[in-house]
N, C-alpha and C positions, 0 to 999 in steps of 0.2 A: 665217685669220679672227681678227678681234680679240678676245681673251678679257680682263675687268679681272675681277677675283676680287676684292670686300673685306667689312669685316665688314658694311657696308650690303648686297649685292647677296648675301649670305647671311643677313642678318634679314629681306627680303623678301620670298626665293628667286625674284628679278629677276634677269636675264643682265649688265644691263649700271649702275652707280653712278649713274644719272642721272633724276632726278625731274622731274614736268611742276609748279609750282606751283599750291595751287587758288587759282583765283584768281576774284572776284566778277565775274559779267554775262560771263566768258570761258570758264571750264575747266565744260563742263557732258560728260555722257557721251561724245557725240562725239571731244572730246578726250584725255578721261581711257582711253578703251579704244584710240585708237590708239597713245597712246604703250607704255601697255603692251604691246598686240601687237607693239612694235617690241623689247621687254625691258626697257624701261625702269618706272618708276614712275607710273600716271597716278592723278592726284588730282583728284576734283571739288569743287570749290569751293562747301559750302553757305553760305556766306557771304550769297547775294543768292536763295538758297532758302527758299520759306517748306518745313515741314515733307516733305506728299504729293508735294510737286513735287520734295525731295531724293528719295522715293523711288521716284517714278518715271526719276527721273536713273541712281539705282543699278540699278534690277531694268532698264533697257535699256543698262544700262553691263553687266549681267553676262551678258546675251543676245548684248552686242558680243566678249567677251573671255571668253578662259580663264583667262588671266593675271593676278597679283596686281593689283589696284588699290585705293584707299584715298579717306578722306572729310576735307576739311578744314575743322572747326569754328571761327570765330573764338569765344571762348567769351565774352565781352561781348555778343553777342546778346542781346536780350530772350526769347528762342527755344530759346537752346540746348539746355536742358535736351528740347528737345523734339527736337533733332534727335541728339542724343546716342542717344536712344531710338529713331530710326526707324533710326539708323547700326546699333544694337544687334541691331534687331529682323530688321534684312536681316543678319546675319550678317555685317557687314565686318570684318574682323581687323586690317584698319590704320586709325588715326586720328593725323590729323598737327592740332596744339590751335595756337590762336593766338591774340593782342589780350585777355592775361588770366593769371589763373592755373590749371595743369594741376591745380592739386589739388583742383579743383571738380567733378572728374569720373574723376577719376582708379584710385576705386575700382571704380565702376562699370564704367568700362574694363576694366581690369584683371582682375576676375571675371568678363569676359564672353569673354576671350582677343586682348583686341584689344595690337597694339602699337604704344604711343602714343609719337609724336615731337611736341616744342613747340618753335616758331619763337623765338629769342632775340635778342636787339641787345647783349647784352654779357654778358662771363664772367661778374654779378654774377648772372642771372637765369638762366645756364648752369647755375649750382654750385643754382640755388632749385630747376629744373625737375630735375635729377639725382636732388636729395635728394628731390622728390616722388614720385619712380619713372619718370619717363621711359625709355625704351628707347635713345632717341636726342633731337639737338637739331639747329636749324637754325640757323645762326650766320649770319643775315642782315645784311649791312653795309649802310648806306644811301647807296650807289648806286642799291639798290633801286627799283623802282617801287611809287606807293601807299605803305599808311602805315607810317613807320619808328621808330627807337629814340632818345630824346631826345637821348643821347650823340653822336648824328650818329659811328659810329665804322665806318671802312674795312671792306671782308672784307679785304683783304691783311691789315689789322694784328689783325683778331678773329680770324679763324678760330686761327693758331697759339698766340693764348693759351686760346683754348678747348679747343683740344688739350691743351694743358700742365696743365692745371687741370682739364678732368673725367675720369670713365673711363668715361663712354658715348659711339660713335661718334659725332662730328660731321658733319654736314652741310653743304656751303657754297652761300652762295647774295647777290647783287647783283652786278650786272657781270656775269654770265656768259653769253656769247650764241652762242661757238665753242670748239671744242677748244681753241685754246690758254688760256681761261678753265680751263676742265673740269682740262686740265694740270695749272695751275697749280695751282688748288684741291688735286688731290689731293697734289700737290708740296708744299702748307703742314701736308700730314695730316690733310686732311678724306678719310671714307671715301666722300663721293658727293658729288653736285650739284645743288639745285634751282632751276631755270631757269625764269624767270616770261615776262617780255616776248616774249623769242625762240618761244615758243611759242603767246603771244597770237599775236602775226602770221602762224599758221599757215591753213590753209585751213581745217580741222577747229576750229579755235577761234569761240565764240557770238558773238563782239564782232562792234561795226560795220564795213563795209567801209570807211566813212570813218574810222576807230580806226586800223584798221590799216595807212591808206596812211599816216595822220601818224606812224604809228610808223616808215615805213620811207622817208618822206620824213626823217626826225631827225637832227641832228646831234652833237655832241659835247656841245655846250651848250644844246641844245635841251628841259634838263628843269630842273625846280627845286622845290626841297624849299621847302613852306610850310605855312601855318596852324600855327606847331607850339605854338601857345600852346594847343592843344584838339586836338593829335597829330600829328605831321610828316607831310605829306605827299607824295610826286613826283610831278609830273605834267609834263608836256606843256606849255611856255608858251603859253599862250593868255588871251585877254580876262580870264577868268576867274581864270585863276591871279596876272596882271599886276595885277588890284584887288584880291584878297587879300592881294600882297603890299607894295602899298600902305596895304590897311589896317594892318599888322604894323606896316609904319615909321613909319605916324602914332600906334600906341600905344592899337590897337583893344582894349580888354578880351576875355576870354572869348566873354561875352555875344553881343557886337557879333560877332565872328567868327564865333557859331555860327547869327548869324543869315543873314551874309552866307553861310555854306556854304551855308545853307537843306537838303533833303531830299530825295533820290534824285537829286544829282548826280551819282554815280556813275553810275548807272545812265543817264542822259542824255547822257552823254560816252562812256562805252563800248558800251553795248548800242542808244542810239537816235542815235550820233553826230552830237549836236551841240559844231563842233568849236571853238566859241567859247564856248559857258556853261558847257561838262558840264566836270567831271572825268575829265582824259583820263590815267591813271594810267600812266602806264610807268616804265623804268627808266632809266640814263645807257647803259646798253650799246644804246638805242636805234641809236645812230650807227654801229654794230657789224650793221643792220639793214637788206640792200637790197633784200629782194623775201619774197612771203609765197609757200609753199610747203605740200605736203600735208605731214603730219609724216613719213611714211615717207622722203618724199626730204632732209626736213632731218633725221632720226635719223640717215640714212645719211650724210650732208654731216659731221655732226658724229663720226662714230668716223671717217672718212678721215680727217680735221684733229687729231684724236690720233692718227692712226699720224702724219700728216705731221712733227708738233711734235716726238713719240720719234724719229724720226730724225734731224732737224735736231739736239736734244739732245744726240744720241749721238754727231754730229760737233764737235760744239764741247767736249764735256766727255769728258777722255781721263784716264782713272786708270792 
């Protein structure tokens, strides 16, 4: 049986380094308690939660699982504060902070026993979330799907300066959709993995069924970072993404872009799949994606494909 032991899968006291992302209109309990009944990390994404409806997400998330599970704040919400409190008030002990800074909530965290990891795009905001007390960090590269780090910088080339430079475990995350992703990651010295897309497309996952076929219809090229002049974003080529980035190259202002985004795109591309106006956010490891599975069969798809990679490894690399 496969055992990974690191300091993630003992800050969580998780079986196995590998996190479900929360992710908005996809990761709601359904998701988040299978991964963890599999030993993994599942995160529900309050993101597109108004407050009662996170907590009803959590109290049938905690009826689904024994197993650790955790709550993901974007903290730029108009909201948060309020969801920070229902996270509190259900007793969750993990909070993973995102789209902001961790030291807006941080105390409050932290006096309540929770242990708070924040999503980063670069060592600069690694070494900020460290010194604010973080536990841990997510060293997202923008392969990513959804919205990313101005610096547009790889996980291959972040993760290992994140390592080098803080002393709280990292976490790796864009691109990652198979064991030999996962591999790799921990191969740069990340102590876990959180996996966004690859788990969108699950059967367990909220999103559209039509979200999910263009996820796994995807190719290589099939995503593109836009609007970034009012936040990078990845999505899925479609109508929508193709005149945004239209707009960009005629020298749309702010303004003008945040009106072309308009309001609950998101949620119209993912959750009510429309596959031409919504925002259909995924990641480049799309192409990496041929069929949508229950998690249990892709948790188990994915530690076969690390044991396959360590072998193969251990044939090619002879000391």
């Amino acid at each position: 049986m496969l055992k990974l032991k690191t300091k993630i899968t003992e800050l969580f006291n998780i079986e196995y380094p590998i996190i479900q992302a929360g992710m908005v209109w996809v990761s709601g309990w359904k998701l988040a308690s299978a991964v963890s009944n599999c030993g993994g990390l599942g995160l529900i994404g309050a993101g597109s939660m108004k407050p009662e409806l996170l907590r009803e997400h959590i109290q049938k998330c905690k009826n689904a699982t024994n197993k650790p599970f955790g709550v993901n704040i974007p903290i730029q919400r108009g909201d948060a504060e309020k969801l920070v409190e229902v996270t509190v008030e259900e007793n969750i002990k993990i909070v993973f902070t995102s789209a902001g800074s961790p030291k807006r909530f941080i105390n409050v965290l932290k006096e309540n026993g929770v242990t708070v990891v924040h999503v980063v795009p670069s060592v600069k905001f690694g070494l900020k979330a460290e010194e604010a007390g973080c536990d841990a960090v997510v060293g997202e590269g923008f392969e990513a799907g959804g919205h990313n780090g101005l610096d547009e910088i790889t996980t291959i080339a972040l993760i290992p300066q994140l390592v080098d430079k803080l002393n709280i475990p990292v976490i790796a995350a864009g691109g990652i959709a198979d064991g030999r992703g996962i591999v790799a990651a921990l191969s740069l010295g990340a102590e876990g993995v959180q996996i966004g897309t690859r788990f969108a497309a699950t059967v367990e996952s909220s999103a559209h069924p039509v979200y999910k076929q263009k996820v796994v219809e995807a190719e290589d090229n099939s995503t593109v970072l836009t609007l970034k002049k009012i936040g990078p974003v990845r999505l899925i080529k479609n109508d929508f993404a193709y005149r945004a980035l239209k707009a960009e190259m005629n020298g749309w202002d702010e303004e003008k872009l945040k009106e072309l985004l308009g309001k609950k795109r998101e949620m119209q591309g993912i959750f009510e799949g429309d596959e031409k106006e919504g925002e259909l956010e995924a990641g480049q490891s799309s192409g990496l994606i041929h069929e949508i599975l229950p998690v249990k069969d892709l948790f188990q798809k994915l530690l076969d494909e690390i044991v396959e990679v360590q072998k193969r490894n251990n044939r090619i690399i002879n000391y």
